[in-house]
C-alpha positions as CSV (number, residue, x, y, z in Angstrom):
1,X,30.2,89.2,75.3
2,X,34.0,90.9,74.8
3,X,32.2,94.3,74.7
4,X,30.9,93.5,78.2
5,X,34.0,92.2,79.2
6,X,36.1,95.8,77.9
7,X,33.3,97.6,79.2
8,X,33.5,96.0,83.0
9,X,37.5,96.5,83.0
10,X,37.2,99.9,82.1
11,X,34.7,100.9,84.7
12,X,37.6,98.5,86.9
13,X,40.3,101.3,86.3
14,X,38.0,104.2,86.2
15,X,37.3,103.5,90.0
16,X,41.0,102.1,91.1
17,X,42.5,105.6,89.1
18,X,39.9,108.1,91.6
19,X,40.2,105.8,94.9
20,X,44.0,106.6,94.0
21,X,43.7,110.0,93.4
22,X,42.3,110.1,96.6
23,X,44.7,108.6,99.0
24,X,47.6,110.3,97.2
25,X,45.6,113.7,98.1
26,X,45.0,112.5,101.5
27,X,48.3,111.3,102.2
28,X,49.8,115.2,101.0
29,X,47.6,117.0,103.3
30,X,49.3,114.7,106.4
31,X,52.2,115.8,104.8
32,X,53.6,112.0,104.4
33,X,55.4,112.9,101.5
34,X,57.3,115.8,102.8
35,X,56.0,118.2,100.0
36,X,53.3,120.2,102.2
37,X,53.1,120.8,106.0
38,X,50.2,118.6,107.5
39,X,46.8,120.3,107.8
40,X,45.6,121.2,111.4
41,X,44.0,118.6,113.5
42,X,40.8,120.6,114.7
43,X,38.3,121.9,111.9
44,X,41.0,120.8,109.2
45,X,39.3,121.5,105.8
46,X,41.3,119.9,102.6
47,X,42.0,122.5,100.2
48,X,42.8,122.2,96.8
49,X,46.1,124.1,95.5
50,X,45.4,126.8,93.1
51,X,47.7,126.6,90.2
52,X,49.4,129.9,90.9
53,X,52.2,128.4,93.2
54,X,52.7,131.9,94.8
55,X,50.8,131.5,98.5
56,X,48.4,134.4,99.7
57,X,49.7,136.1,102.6
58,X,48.0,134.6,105.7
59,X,46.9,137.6,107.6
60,X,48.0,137.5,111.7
61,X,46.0,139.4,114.3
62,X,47.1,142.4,116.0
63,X,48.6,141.5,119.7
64,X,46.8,143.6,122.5
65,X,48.9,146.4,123.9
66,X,49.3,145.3,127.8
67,X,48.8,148.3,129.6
68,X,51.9,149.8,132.1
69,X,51.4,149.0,135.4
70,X,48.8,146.0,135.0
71,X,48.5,144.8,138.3
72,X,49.3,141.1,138.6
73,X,51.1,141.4,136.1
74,X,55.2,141.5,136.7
75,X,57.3,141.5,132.8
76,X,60.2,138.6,133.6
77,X,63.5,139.7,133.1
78,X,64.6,137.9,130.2
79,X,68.3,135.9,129.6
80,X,70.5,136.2,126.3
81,X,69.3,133.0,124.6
82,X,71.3,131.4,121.7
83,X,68.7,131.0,118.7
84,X,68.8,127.7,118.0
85,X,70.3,126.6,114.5
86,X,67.5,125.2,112.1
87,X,67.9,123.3,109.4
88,X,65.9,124.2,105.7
89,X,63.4,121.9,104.5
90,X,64.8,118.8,102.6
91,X,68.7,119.6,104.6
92,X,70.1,116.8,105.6
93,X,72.6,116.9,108.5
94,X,76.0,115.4,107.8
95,X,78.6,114.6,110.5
96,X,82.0,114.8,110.0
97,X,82.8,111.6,108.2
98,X,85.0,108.8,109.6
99,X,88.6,107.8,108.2
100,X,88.0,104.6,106.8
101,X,90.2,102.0,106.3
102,X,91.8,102.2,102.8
103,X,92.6,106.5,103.6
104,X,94.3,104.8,107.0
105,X,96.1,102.4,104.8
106,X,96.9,105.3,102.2
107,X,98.5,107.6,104.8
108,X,100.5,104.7,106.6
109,X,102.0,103.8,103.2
110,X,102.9,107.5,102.6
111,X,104.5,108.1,106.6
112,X,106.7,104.4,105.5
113,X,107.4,106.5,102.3
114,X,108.8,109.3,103.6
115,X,110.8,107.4,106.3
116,X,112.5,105.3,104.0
117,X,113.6,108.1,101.8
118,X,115.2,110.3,105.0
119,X,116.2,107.3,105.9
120,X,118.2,107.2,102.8
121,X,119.2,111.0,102.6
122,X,120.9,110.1,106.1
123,X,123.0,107.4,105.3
124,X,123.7,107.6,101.3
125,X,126.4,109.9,102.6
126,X,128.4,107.2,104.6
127,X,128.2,104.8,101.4
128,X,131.2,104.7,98.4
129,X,131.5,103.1,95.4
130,X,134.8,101.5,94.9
131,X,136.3,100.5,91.7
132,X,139.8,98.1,91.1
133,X,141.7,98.2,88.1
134,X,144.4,95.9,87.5
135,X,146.6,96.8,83.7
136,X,147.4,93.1,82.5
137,X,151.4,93.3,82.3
138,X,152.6,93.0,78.7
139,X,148.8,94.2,77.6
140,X,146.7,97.2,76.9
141,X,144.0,95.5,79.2
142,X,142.8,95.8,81.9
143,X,140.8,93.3,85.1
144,X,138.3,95.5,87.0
145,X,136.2,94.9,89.9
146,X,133.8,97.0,91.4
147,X,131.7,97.0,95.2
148,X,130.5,99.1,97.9
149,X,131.8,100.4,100.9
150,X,131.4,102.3,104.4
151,X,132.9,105.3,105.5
152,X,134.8,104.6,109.4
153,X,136.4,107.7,109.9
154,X,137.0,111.3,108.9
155,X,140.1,110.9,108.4
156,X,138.9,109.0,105.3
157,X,139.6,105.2,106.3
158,X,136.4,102.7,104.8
159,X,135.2,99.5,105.4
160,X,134.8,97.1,102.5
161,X,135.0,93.3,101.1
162,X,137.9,92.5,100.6
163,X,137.1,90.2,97.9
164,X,136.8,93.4,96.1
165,X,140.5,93.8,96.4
166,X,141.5,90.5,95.5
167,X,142.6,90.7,91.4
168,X,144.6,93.9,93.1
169,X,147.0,91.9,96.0
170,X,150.0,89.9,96.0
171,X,149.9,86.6,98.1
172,X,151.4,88.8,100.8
173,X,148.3,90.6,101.0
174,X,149.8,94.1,99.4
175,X,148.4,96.1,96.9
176,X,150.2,95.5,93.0
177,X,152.3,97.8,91.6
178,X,150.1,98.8,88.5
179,X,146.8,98.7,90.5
180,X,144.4,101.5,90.9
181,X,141.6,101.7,93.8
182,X,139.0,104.9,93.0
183,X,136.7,105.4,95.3
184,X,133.4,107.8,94.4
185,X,131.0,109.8,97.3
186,X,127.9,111.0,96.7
187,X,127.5,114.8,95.0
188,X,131.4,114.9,94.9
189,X,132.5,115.1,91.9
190,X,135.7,114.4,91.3
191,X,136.7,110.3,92.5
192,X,139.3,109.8,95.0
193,X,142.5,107.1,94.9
194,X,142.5,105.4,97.4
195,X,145.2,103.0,99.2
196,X,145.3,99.5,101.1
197,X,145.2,99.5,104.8
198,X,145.0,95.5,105.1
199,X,142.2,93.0,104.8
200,X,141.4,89.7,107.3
201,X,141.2,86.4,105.6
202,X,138.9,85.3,108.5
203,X,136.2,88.1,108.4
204,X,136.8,88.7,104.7
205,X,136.8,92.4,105.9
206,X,139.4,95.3,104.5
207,X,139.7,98.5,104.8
208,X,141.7,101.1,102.6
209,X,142.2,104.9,102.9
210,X,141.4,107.8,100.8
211,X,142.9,111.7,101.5
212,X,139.5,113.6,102.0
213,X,141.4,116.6,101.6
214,X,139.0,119.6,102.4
215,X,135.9,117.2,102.2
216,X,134.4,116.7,105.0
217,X,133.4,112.8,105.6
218,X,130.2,111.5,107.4
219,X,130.8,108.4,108.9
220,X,128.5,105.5,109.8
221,X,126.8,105.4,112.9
222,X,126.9,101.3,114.3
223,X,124.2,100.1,116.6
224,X,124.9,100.0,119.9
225,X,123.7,96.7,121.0
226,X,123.0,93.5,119.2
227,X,119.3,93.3,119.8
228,X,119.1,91.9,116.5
229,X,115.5,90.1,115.9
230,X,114.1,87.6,113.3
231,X,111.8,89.7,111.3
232,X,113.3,92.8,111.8
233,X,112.9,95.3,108.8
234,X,116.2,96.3,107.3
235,X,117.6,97.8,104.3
236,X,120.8,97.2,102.4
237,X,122.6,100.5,100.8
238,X,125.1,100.1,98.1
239,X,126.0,100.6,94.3
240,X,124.8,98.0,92.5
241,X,126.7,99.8,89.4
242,X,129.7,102.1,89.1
243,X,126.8,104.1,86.7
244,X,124.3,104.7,89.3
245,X,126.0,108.2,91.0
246,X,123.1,107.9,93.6
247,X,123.3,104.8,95.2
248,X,120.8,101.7,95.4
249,X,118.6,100.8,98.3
250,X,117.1,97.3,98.5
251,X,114.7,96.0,102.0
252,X,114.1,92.5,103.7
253,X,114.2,90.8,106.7
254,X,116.5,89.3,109.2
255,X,115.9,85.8,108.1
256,X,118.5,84.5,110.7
257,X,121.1,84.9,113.1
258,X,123.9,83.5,114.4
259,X,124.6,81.9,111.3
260,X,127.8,79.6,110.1
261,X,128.9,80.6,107.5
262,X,132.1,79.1,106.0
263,X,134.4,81.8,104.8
264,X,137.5,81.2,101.7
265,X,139.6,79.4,104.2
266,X,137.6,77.2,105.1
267,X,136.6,78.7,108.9
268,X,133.6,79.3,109.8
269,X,132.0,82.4,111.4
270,X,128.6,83.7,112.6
271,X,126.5,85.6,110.4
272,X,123.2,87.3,110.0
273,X,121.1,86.4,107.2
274,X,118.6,88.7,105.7
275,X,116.6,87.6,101.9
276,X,117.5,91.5,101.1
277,X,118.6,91.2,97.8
278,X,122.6,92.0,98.0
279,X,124.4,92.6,94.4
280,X,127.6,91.2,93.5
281,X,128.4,95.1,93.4
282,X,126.7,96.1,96.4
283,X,129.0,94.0,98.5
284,X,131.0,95.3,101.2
285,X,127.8,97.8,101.7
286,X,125.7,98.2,105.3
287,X,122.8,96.9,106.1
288,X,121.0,99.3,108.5
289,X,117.6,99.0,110.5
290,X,115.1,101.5,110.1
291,X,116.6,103.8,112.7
292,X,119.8,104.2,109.8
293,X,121.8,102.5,112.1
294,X,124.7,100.1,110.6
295,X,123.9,96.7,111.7
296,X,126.8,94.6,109.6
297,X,128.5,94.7,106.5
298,X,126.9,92.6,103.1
299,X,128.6,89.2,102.2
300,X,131.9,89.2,103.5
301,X,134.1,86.7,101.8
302,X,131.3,84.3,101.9
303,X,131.3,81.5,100.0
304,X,127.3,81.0,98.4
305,X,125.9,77.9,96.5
306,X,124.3,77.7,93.7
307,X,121.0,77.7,95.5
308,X,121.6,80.5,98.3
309,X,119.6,83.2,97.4
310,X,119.8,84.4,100.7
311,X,122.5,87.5,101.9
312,X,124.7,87.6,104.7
313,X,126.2,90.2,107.1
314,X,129.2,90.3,108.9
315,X,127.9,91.7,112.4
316,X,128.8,95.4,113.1
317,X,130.3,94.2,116.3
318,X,132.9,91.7,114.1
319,X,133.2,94.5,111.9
320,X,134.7,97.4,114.5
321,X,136.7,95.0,116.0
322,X,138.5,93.9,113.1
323,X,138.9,97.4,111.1
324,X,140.2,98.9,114.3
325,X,142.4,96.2,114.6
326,X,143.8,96.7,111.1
327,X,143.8,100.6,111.1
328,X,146.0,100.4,114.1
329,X,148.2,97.4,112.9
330,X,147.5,97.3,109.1
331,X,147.1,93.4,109.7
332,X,145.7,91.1,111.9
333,X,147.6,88.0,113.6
334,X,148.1,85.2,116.0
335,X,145.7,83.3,113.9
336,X,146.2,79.6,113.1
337,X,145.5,78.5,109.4
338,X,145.1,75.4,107.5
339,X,143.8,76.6,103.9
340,X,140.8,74.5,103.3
341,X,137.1,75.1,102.2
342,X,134.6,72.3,102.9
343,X,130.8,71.6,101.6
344,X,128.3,72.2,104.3
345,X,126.9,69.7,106.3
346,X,123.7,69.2,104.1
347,X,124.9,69.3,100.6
348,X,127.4,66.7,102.4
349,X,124.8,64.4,103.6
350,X,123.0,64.6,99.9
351,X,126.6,63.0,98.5
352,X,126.9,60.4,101.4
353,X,123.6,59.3,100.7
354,X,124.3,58.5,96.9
355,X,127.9,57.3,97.2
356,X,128.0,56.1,100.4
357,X,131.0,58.2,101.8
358,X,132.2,58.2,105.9
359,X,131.2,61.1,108.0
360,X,133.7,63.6,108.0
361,X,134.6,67.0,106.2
362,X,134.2,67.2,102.5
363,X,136.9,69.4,100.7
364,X,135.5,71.5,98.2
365,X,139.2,73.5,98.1
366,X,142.6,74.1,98.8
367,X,144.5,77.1,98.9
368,X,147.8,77.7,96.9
369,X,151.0,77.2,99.2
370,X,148.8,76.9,102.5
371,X,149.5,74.3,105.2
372,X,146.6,71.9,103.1
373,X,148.6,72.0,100.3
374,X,152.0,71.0,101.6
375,X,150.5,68.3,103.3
376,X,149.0,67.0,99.9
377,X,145.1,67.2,101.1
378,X,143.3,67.8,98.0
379,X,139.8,68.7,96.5
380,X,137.4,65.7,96.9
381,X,139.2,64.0,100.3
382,X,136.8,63.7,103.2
383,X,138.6,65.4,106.5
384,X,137.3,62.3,109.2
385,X,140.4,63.3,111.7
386,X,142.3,65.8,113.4
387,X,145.1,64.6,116.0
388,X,142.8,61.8,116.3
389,X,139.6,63.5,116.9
390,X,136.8,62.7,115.2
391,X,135.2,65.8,112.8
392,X,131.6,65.9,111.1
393,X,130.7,69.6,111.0
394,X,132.6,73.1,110.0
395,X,132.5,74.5,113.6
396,X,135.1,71.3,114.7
397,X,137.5,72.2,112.3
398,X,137.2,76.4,113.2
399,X,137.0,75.5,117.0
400,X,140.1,72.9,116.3
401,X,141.9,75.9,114.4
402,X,141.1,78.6,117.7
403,X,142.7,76.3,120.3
404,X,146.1,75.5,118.3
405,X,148.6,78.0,117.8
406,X,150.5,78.5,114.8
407,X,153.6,76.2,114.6
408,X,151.5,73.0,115.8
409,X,152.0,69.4,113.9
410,X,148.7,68.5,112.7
411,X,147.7,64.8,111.9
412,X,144.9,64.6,109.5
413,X,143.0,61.5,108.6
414,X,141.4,61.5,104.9
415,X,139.5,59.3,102.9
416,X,140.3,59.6,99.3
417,X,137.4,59.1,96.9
418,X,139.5,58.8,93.6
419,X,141.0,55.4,95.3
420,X,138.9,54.4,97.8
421,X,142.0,54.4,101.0
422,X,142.3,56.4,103.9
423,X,145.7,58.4,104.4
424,X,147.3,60.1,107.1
425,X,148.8,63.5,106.1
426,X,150.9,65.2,108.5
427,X,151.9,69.4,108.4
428,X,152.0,72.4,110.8
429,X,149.3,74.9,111.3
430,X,150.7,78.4,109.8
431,X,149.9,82.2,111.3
432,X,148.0,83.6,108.8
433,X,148.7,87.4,108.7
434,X,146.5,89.6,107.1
């Protein structure tokens, strides 16, 4: 019975393995596969290849002379015709292919590229690093500082923070005997000594002066308007070390404008804000949109807490006013002053809401032998008056400080925390110069 059964399945295959054979022969002479040209349609007789792969020439028969002069018979003029590419068997046609999307992506990264670095070959030239030295008296030691700064002028006067300046001045605002200012320019060398011009309290802006001598200085070029956007793409340009010869370069946004800012004397002024990351040595260096054009100076006398991580910019507008101001007068003045810093509204509102304090104006500090400190305000009292007008945010006491001139009796109202009483302190606003 299994021999049957082997014998049927054999005879099974045997007939599937020719009716195969068959249709693969059959579907080569219609030239389905692509391996042979299809045989003719009339009086088409399937051949068998021979094994010899060479083909026999196929003979052609002799065309007919046409005799000259046939009548009926007129040759047409014939036109030059383009022969008509073909394509080989088995060529495939390719078209030129399409950018896709990550070579588009590859080639707008490399255009951002280069536009950042000329972008930075541009204005690297218009950026110092400046470096204080203060000898201790009596000592072999010596207090430095270090920051960043912007070239103004040919004649070699630069922008800078003047909190850069400040282990190097006297109360009076002038430079200390033993101090030493170097300032250092890209590919030059040799560093340059530089001297004080004057610096603003308000702005927290100085500027000091260096002797080019046959070096010839490239200023920075300010925007011309203050279309400044949210969003906008900018760039901050400093030293973040006295080490790095060629200068830093850090990007962000404009994450704000018109921002208050309160300044070391407790003022207030408006600011952009940008989450570039600004070093404490990169201070006092521009920020620039992408055209290289300066849009403000970096953290001006800016007070940050703890939690800031944010930079701000003293707005090039503020900025030319001020040094021009000071170049031509080597101070400013007509300024009243009271000598105070205060906590922000919202780190205010986080202490009233433990401890229960009154609205008002939080001191965080008083300044040495300012109109605050001869009236006795000190660090802790909550401002809640001034000549009898109520006060709750920074912008009352800076507006309160514009429209009273120096010389006017101030009553202030305080709340003092260490005892729980409210006191009236009297004293008269002061100009501060400088």
């Amino acid at each position: 019975m299994n021999t049957k059964r082997i014998a049927g399945l054999a005879a099974l295959c045997l007939v599937c393995a020719v009716a195969a054979s068959a249709l693969t022969l059959w579907a080569m002479s219609r030239g389905l596969f692509g391996l042979y040209p299809p045989a003719p349609e009339t009086g088409a007789t399937l051949q068998t290849l021979p094994q010899d792969t060479t083909a026999a020439p196929t003979p052609t028969k002799k065309p007919t002379p046409t005799p000259a002069g046939t009548p009926g018979i007129t040759p047409e003029p014939t036109t030059g015709v383009t022969p008509t590419p073909t394509s080989t068997p088995n060529e495939t046609t390719v078209d030129d292919p399409e950018p896709t999307p990550g070579a588009t992506e590859g080639t707008t990264v490399l255009s951002t590229e280069r536009l950042i670095e000329k972008l930075y070959e541009e204005v690297s030239p218009s950026v110092v690093s400046i470096e204080v030295e203060v000898e201790e008296f009596g000592k072999s030691q010596f207090r430095t500082n270090q920051g960043s700064g912007l070239i103004l002028r040919e004649t070699g006067e630069i922008a800078t923070n003047a909190a850069i300046l400040s282990i190097a001045t006297d109360k009076n605002g002038n430079l200390l005997a033993n101090a030493i200012v170097r300032v250092k320019i890209k590919d030059v060398d040799k560093p340059f000594a530089a001297s004080l011009i004057g610096y603003d309290v308000l702005s927290g802006l100085a500027v000091i002066k260096i002797d080019p001598a046959d070096h010839k200085l490239k200023p920075g070029v300010f925007v011309q308007s203050s279309d400044v956007r949210i969003g906008q793409v900018v760039m901050a340009v400093g030293y973040p070390d006295i080490l790095y010869e060629s200068g830093g370069l850090s990007s962000g946004l404009i994450t704000g404008i018109n921002r208050t800012v309160l300044l070391e004397d407790g003022l207030a002024v408006q600011m952009l804000q940008t989450n570039a990351p600004v070093s404490l040595n990169c201070s006092g260096g521009p920020l620039l949109n992408l055209k290289g054009e300066v849009l403000g100076l970096t953290n001006c006398a800016v007070i940050r807490e703890a939690i800031d991580s944010l930079s701000y910019v003293l707005p090039a507008a503020v900025v030319q006013t001020v040094s021009v101001e000071l170049i031509d007068n080597g101070q400013t003045t007509g300024r009243s002053w009271l000598g105070v810093s205060v906590l922000s509204e919202a780190s205010f509102l986080e202490l009233q809401k433990l401890y229960g304090l009154p609205d008002g104006l939080y001191v965080s500090h008083v300044m040495n032998d300012s109109p605050a400190y001869t009236a006795d305000l000190r660090k802790n009292d909550i401002i809640t008056r001034l000549n009898g007008v109520d006060v709750g945010t920074s912008l009352d006491i800076s507006r309160f400080l514009q429209i009273n001139p120096p010389g006017t009796l101030v009553e202030i109202r305080v709340y003092r925390r260490t005892d729980g009483r409210y006191y009236n302190l009297k004293t008269y606003l002061q100009e501060k110069i400088g």
